[in-house]
C-alpha positions as CSV (number, residue, x, y, z in Angstrom):
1,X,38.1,-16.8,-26.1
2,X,34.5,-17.9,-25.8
3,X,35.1,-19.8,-22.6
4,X,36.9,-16.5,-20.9
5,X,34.1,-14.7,-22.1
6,X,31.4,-17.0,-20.1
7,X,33.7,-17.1,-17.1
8,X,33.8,-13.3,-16.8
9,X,30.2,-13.3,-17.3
10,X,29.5,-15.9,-14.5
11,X,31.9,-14.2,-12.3
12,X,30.1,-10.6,-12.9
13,X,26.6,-12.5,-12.5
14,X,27.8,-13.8,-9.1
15,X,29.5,-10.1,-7.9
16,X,26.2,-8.5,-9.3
17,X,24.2,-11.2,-7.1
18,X,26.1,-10.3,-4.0
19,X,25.9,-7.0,-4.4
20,X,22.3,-7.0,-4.5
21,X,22.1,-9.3,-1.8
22,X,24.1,-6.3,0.2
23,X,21.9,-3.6,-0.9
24,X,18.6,-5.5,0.2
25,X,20.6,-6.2,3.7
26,X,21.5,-2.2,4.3
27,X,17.4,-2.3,4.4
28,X,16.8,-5.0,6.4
29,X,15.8,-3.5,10.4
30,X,16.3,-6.4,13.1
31,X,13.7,-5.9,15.6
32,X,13.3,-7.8,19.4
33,X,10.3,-9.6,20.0
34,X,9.3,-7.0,22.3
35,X,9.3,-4.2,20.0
36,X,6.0,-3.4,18.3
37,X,7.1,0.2,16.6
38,X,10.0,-1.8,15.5
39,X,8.3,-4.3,13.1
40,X,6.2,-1.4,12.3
41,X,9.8,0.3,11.1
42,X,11.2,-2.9,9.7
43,X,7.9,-3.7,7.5
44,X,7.8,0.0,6.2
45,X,11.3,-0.6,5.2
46,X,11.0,-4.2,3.4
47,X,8.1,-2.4,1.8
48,X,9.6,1.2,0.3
49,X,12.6,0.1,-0.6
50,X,12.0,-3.8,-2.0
51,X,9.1,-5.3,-2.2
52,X,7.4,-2.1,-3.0
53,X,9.9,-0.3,-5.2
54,X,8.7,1.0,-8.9
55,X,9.3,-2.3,-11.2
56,X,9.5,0.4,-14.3
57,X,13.4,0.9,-13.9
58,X,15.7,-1.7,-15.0
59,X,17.8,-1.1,-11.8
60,X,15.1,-2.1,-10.2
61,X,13.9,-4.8,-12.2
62,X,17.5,-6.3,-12.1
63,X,18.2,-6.1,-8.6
64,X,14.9,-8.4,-8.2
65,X,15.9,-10.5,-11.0
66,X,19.2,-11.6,-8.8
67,X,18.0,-11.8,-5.7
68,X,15.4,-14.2,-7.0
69,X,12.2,-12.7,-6.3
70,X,9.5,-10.9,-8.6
71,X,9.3,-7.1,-9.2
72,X,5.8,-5.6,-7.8
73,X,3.4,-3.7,-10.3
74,X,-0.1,-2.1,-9.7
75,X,-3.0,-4.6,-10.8
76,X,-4.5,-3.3,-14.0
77,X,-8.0,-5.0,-15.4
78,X,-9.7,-4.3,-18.9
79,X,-13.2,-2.3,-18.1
80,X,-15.2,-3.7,-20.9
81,X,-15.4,-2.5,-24.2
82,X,-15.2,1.1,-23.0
83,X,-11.3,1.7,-24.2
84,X,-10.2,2.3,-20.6
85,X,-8.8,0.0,-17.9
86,X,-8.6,-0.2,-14.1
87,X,-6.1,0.2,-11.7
88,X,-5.8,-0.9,-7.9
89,X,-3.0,0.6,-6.0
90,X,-3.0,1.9,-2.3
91,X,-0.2,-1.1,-1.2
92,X,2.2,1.6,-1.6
93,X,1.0,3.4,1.9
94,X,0.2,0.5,3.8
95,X,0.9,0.5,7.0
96,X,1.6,-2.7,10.2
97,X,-1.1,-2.9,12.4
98,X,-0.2,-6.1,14.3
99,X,1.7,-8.6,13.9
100,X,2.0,-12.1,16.1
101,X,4.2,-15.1,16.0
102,X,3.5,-18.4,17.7
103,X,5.4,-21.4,17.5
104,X,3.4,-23.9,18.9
105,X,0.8,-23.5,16.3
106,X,3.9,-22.6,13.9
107,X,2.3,-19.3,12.5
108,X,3.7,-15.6,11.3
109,X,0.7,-13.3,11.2
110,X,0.7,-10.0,10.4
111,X,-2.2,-7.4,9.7
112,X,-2.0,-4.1,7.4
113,X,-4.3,-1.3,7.0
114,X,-4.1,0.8,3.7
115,X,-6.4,3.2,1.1
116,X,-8.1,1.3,-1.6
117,X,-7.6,3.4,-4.6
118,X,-9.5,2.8,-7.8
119,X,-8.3,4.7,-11.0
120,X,-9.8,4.3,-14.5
121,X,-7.0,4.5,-16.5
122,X,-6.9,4.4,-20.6
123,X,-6.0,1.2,-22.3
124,X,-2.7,1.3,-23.4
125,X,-1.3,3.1,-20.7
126,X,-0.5,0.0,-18.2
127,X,-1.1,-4.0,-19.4
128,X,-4.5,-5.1,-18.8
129,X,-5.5,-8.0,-17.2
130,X,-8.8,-10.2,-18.1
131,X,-11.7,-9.0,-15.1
132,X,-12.2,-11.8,-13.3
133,X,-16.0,-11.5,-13.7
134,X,-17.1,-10.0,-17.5
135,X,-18.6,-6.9,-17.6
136,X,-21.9,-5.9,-20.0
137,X,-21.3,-4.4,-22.8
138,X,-21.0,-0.4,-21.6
139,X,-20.0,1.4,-25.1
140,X,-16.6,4.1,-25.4
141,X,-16.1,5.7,-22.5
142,X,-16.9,9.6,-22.5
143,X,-15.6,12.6,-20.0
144,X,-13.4,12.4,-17.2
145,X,-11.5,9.8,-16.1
146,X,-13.1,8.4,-13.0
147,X,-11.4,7.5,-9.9
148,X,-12.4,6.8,-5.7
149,X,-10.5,6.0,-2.4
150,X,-11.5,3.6,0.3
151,X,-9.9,1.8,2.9
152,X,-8.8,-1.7,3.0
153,X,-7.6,-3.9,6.0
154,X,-5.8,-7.1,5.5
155,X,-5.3,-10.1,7.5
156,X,-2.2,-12.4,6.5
157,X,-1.2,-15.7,8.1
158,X,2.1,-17.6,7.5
159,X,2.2,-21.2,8.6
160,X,6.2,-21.4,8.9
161,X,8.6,-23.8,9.2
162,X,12.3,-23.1,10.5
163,X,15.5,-23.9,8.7
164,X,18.9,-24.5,9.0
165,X,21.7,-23.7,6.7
166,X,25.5,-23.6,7.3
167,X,24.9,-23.4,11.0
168,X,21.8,-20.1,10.3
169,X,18.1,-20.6,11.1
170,X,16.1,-19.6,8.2
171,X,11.9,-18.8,8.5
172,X,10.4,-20.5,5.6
173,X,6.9,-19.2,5.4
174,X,4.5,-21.5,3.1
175,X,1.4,-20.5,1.4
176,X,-0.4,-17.9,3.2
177,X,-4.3,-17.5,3.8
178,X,-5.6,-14.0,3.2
179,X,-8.4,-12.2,4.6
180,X,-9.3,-8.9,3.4
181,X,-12.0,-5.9,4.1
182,X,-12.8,-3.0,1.5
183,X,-13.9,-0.4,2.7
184,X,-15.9,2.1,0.3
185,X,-18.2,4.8,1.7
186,X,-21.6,5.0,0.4
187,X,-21.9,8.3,-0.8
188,X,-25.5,8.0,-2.1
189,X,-27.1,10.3,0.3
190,X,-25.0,13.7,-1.2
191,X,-27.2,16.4,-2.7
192,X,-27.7,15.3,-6.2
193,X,-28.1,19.2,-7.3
194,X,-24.8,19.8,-6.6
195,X,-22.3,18.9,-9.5
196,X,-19.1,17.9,-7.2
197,X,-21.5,16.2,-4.6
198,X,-23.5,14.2,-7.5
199,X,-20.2,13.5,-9.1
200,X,-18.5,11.7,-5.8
201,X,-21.9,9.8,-5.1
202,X,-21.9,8.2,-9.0
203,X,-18.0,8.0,-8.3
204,X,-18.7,5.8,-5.3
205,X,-21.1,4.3,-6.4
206,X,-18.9,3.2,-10.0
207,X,-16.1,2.0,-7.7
208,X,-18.5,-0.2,-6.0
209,X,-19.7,-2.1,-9.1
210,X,-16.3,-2.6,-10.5
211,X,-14.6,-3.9,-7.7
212,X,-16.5,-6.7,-7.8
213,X,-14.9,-7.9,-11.4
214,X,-12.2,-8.8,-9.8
215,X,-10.4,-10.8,-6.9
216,X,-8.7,-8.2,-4.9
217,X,-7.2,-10.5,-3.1
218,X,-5.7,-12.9,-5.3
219,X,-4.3,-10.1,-8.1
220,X,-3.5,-7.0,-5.4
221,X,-2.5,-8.4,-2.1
222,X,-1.0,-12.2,-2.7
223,X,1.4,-10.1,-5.2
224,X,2.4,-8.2,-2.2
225,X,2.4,-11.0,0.3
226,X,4.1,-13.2,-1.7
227,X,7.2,-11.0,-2.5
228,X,7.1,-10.8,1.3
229,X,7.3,-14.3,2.0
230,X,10.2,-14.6,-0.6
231,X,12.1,-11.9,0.9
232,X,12.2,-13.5,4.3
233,X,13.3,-16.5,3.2
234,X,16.0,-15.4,1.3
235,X,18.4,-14.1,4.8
236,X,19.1,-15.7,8.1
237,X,15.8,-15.3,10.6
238,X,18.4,-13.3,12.5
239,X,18.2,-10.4,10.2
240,X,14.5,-9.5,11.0
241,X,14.1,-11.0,14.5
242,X,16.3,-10.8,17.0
243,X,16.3,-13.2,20.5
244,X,17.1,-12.5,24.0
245,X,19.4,-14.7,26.0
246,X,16.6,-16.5,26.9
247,X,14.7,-16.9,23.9
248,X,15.5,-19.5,21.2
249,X,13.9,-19.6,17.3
250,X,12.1,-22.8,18.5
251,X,10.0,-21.3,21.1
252,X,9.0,-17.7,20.2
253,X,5.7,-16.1,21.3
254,X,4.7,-12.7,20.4
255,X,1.7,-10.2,19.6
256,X,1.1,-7.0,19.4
257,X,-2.1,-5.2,17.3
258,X,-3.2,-1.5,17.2
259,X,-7.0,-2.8,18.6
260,X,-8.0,-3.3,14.6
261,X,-10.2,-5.6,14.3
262,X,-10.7,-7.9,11.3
């Protein structure tokens, strides 16, 4: 009975796998090498329905957990001694920029531009992280919750390798390098004698000084990147990039950008 029992549970394990596999592929958009606004579709559909999607529900959290990749949450630091935490998010509306592919140097690149949002939230709401840098003592924190949005643009480059697999090219991208730009307006110059314009210039410049606690980078965007990396690798290069007659997975050379400059 035992043995039936595991069998049934390996066979539901495997259907449950396969099904997820399905339900990631319905998502998938194939694009030609020539279509920018396509990988600009395809990436905002890897990102709201997968890589992106709220790890809170287990259907979620399961449908990860087969296909083998980790469930995104929003970075969340301790801020001192003050009872509260912080909270990065903005990946949510990112948006493809450019995006490039060049197989003689063998790299995927792709660039996204997003808002930087910074939200003091209270401890015990979300997990908190260690700050990368300790802060000062600061004391309890009193009044309202603070919170500011930037921008921030980020530059992310594959090298890749390509695969094959029961006659299927795969794109195996390896640890990527990250370059990233935050964005947060100095808003020292509002009227200080006016509460909501004195309230966004302390605001600003709060976001400023906490920001620098931590490695953006590393804890907000490699999460991101890295889920993206793992997706990819996980279906046939023919799923997200499609060839002409003419082109072959060997010899591809592409780039397209939206003039933003990094």
């Amino acid at each position: 009975m035992l043995q039936l029992c595991f069998v049934i549970l390996i066979i539901n394990t495997v259907n449950s796998i396969g099904k997820t596999q399905h339900e990631f592929e319905r998502h998938i958009i194939a694009c030609h090498t020539t279509d920018f606004e396509c990988f600009k579709r395809q990436y905002k559909s890897l990102k709201d329905n997968a890589l992106l999607r709220p790890g809170l529900l287990p259907w979620s959290m399961l449908s990860n957990m087969n296909l083998g990749i980790e469930t995104y949450t929003p970075y969340v630091y301790q801020y001192a001694d003050t009872g509260t935490c912080i909270q990065i998010s903005g990946l949510e509306q990112s948006e493809l920029v450019a995006i490039s592919m060049n197989s003689q140097y063998k790299e995927y690149s792709i660039m996204l531009e997003m808002p930087f949002k910074i939200q003091q939230i209270l401890n015990g709401t979300e997990h908190c992280n260690e700050p990368d840098r300790a802060f000062q003592k600061i004391g309890l924190h009193k009044g309202p919750l603070r919170r500011f949005t930037g921008n921030a643009t980020a530059q992310v480059t594959y090298p890749y390798r390509l695969d094959q697999s029961e006659g299927e090219t795969y794109l195996r991208l390896e640890e990527e390098n990250l370059d990233m730009i935050l964005d947060l307006p100095d808003l020292s110059h509002f009227d200080k004698t006016d509460p909501t314009q004195a309230r966004l210039s302390e605001w600003s410049a709060w976001a400023y000084r906490v920001v620098q606690h931590a490695d953006i980078a590393k804890h907000v965007l490699m999460s991101h990147t890295t889920l993206l990396r793992d997706l990819i690798g996980r279906f046939p290069l023919k799923k997200f990039l499609l060839l002409y007659p003419e082109e072959e997975y060997s010899n591809i050379q592409f780039s397209f950008s939206e003039n933003t400059v990094l």
